[in-house]
N, C-alpha and C positions, 0 to 999 in steps of 0.2 A: 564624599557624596557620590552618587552615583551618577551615571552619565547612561542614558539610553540610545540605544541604537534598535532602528525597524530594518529589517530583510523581506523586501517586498516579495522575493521568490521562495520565502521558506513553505510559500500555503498557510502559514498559521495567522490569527487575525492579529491584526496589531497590541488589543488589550492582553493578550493571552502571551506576545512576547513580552509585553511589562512585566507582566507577571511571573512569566519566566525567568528574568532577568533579577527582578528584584529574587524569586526564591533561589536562585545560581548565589545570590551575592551574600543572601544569608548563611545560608551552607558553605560556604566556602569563607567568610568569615572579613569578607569584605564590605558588611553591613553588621554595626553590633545594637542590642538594645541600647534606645535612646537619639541613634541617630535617625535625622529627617531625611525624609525622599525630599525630591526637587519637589515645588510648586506647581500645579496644574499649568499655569501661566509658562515656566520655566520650559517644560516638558513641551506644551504646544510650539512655545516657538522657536525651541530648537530642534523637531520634529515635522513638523507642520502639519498637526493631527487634531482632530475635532479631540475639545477640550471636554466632550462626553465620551470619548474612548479612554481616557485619562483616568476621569471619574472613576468610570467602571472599574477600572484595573485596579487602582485603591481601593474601592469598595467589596471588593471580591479578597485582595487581600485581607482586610479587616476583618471580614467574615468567617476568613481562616484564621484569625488571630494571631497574626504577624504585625499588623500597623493600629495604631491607632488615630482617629482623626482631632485635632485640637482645632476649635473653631478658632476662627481668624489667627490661628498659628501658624499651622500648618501638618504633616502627618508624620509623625513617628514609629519606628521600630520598636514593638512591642516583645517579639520575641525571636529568640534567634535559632537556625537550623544547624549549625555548627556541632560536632559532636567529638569525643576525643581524636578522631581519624585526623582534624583537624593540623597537629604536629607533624604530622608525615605531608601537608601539603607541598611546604618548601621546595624540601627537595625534588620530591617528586613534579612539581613545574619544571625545577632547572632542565630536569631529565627532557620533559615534554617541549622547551623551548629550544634544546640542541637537539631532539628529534627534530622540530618542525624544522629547523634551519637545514639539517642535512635533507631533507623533503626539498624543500625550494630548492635547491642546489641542484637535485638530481633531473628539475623540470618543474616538480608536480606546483599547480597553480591553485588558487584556494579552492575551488570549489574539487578538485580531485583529491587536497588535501582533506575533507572534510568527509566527500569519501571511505577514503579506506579508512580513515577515521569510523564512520560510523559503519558499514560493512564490518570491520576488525569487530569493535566491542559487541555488535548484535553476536556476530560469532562466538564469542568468548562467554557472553553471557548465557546462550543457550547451555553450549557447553559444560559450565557452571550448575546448571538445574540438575 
């Protein structure tokens, strides 16, 4: 199941990182059809967020038809973002967790790792076009 985390300094509103999060977790394959998201209840209070920022985040998910809602169930993964790329994820973490390690190492602290993190990929994606 999934575990949410808010980043008060990213600017983005809270409902919008659920939804982030949950589409990261589809795609990447750490959410498959059938499994449940946490409970409105769950999420409020291990968050401490108005259980209508909740709602919403589900609700918008649904609309994109990714969850579906089961009354007095709870909401399900109806479809998943994963696509063959999928297989190459593995590795490609290991690569990316003994980058980061050599990153810490060298000083850099999360928010610089994050960064040239995203500095780097905007670069490479223009580049790309």
């Amino acid at each position: 199941m999934i575990e949410f985390h808010l980043d008060s300094r990213s600017g983005v509103s809270p409902y919008l990182q659920l939804i982030q999060q949950v589409r990261q977790a589809l795609r990447l394959g750490m959410l498959a059809e059938g499994d449940q998201l946490p409970t409105v209840k769950d999420v409020v209070g291990s968050l401490a967020i108005n259980p209508n920022t909740v709602l919403k985040a589900y609700r918008e998910l649904e609309y994109q038809g990714l969850v579906g809602a089961r009354p007095g169930v709870g909401t399900f993964v109806t479809k998943t973002l994963a696509d063959d790329s999928i297989a190459a994820h593995a590795g490609l973490r290991t690569e990316l967790e003994k980058w980061l390690a050599k990153a810490r190492r060298a000083g850099l602290n999360d928010e610089s790792i994050e960064a040239l993190l995203l500095t780097t990929f905007r670069s490479t994606t223009k580049e790309a076009v």
